[in-house]
C-alpha angles and dihedrals in degrees: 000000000000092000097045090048088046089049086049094057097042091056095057094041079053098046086031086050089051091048086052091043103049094042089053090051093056089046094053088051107116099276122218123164097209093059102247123102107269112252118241110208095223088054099050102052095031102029129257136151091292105041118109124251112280091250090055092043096058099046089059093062094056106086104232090047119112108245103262131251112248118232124203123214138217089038090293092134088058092052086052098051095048094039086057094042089045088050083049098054096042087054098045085051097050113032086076082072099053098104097152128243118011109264131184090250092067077070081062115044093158093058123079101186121095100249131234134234077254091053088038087063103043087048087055099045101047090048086048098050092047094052086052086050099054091041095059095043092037106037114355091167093071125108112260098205094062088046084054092054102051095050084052081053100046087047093045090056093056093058122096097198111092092215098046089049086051097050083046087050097052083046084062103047090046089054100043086054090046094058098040085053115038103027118071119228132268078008113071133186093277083055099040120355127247129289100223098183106113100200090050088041080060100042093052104028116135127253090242097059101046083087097045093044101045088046091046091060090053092059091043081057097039097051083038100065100043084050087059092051092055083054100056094047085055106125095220096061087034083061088061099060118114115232126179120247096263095056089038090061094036088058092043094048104039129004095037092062093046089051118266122136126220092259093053095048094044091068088034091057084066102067091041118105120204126218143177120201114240110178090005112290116217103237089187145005135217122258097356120104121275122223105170138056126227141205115180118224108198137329125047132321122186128214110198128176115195091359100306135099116259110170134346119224134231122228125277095036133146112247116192091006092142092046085056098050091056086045086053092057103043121098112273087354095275104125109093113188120212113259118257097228137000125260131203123185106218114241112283088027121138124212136161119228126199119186111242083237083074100057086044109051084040081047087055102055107113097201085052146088097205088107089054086055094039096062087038093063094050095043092059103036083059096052092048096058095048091049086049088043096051093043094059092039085059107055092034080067087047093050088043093052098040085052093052090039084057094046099047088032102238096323125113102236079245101061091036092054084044091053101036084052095045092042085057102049088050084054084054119047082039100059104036090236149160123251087263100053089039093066101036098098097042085049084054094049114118083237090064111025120123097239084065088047096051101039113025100026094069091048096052093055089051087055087044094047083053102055101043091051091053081053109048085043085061 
């Protein structure tokens, strides 16, 4: 029975191994959607199989010639052809399957209805009772364990969620060793019960099962040890950790509101150096690459472009945010951007740096969502500083236009220079008088008298300095 079923099995990997073949022969067949064989530039001026006749070849040099048709030799046009309506066909055939991620109600096909955890474990019950069922009519000599096992592994297959599939997968391991084991062969529990002696199950286990059951307990370590890792990113063991007052503060004030959870900023608090300025340490430079990132804790932190301060920034800011996100996106993490301004921390200040490296090789885990936060926290850092930008861009252009609405009273400089020429013309032309006398009275205006001139004017272009400097700092 062994043999036949072993012959069985032999014939459909063999007829199984010729479909595939012959598929993937037909998909590695030269591809062109429009239907012609695509030109290689080599073939068509120095021959090839590819290349077009001579005739053709030099018509198309001439400029008013149609660009020729290529022709394949050796029947190759004919294998193209087949090989793209063959790739049509397949897909046409099985694009109606595609139904998107395996769900319980594929199980199911005859039911409409979305079904519930009840109906999941019916589902389940009943697949695996009748399984039971055909095993012991069937084949009652089997070993039930590693029955067991391949319906875990089946059921492990059809879920979408990577831990449950890796506790499903340990299951598997634990039963298959189990049934090579404690059963005997040919005479399974259902014939003849289970040893459960383990001294005795080692003593007596057979040569076939030393390699499945040495590999079974490496996937058992393997999935182990990933399912240990989604534990201890768990938010809720990650909530019992103790930090001290300072990272409990850096997490509160800064990475909790751009998105990072306990768990995330628990590994990334490893790789963090803390720091406290003693005579005023340069954070960054302008214009030479930056390779840290910085958040300052407390005291003052300048930000200064061509040698003059432009801003301070608060605590618990990102510093070099924009050069990490360009580090993040180069290939293997080794562009490093210069850095836009240069930042100095004031003496007594306290600030964390974390190497660029850090955020990269988090950013790389494939099990895990540190690259999602990673790209939240600069995307709203980044939001954050323009609002704040534009908004202070903003109300510096409404104090510099009250200011120049208060010095010309209310008149822009373009009309006041329009009226006080006009008003001196009309003097003018009125009095009979000479230039002198004409502008006498505009000279003697209150917009225009030196006392004017000597008190409030330099006033006024103190309040004007002001406010064009407030505007070019936003």
């Amino acid at each position: 029975r062994r043999q036949a079923r072993g012959a069985d099995a032999f014939m459909y990997m063999s007829a199984t191994a010729v479909v595939l073949s012959c598929l993937c022969g037909a998909a590695g067949l030269p591809f062109s959607p429009t239907g012609r064989l695509p030109a290689r530039s080599a073939g068509v001026r120095h021959g090839g199989p590819w290349a077009a006749p001579p005739l053709l070849q030099r018509r198309s040099q001439r400029g008013r010639a149609r660009p020729p048709l290529l022709v394949a030799e050796d029947g190759q046009w004919g294998l193209a052809m087949l090989s793209l309506r063959t790739r049509r066909a397949l897909y046409q055939a099985l694009e109606p399957l595609d139904k998107g991620d395996f769900r319980w109600e594929f199980l199911v096909p005859w039911n409409n209805k979305t079904l519930t955890t009840l109906d999941k474990f019916v589902v389940c019950s009943t697949f695996i009772g009748l399984s039971f069922t055909l095993q012991t009519v069937y084949d009652p000599g089997a070993s039930v364990g590693v029955h067991l096992s391949y319906i875990a592994q089946f059921f492990s297959y059809a879920m979408g969620d990577p831990i449950g599939f890796r506790l499903l997968a340990v299951l598997t391991a634990v039963l298959e060793i189990g049934g090579n084991l404690f059963e005997t062969k040919e005479a399974g529990f259902i014939v003849s019960g289970m040893n459960l002696n383990p001294l005795e199950a080692f003593a007596n286990v057979n040569v076939e099962d030393v390699f499945p059951i040495f590999y079974d307990q490496l996937f058992i370590v393997i999935n182990g040890y990933y399912i240990l890792r989604w534990l201890l990113t768990k938010e809720a063991l990650a909530s019992a950790l103790e930090w001290q007052e300072n990272e409990e503060a850096l997490y509160t004030n800064c990475f909790a509101p751009l998105g990072f959870r306990r768990a995330q900023f628990s590994r990334l608090l490893k790789l963090s150096t803390f720091a406290c300025s003693a005579e005023g340490d340069v954070l960054t430079v302008q214009g030479e690459p930056l390779y840290d990132l910085f958040v300052p804790i407390n005291g003052s932190v300048e930000v200064r472009v061509g040698g003059a301060v432009a801003s301070t920034l608060p605590p618990y800011q990102l510093v070099g945010e924009a050069s990490l996100l360009e580090n993040l996106q180069s290939p293997r993490g080794e562009t490093h951007p210069p850095a836009r301004a240069t930042v100095v921390a004031a003496p007594g200040s306290c600030y964390v740096r974390w190497p660029q490296r850090a955020f990269y090789e988090l950013q790389q885990e494939e099990d895990s969502d540190f690259g999602y936060a990673i790209q939240l926290m600069i995307a709203r850092t980044l939001s954050e500083k323009l609002s704040a930008a534009r908004l202070s861009q903003r109300e510096s252009e409404q104090k510099l236009n009250t200011r120049l609405a208060a010095t010309f009273r209310g008149a822009s400089p373009r009309a006041l220079a329009a009226s006080r020429l006009a008003g001196g013309e009309a003097a003018a032309e009125g009095h009979g008088s000479g230039p002198e006398e004409a502008w006498e009275p505009l000279l003697s205006s209150p917009l225009s008298s030196p006392q004017l001139s000597e008190g409030s004017a330099a006033a006024d272009e103190e309040e004007m300095e002001e406010a064009e400097a407030e505007a070019a700092e936003a």
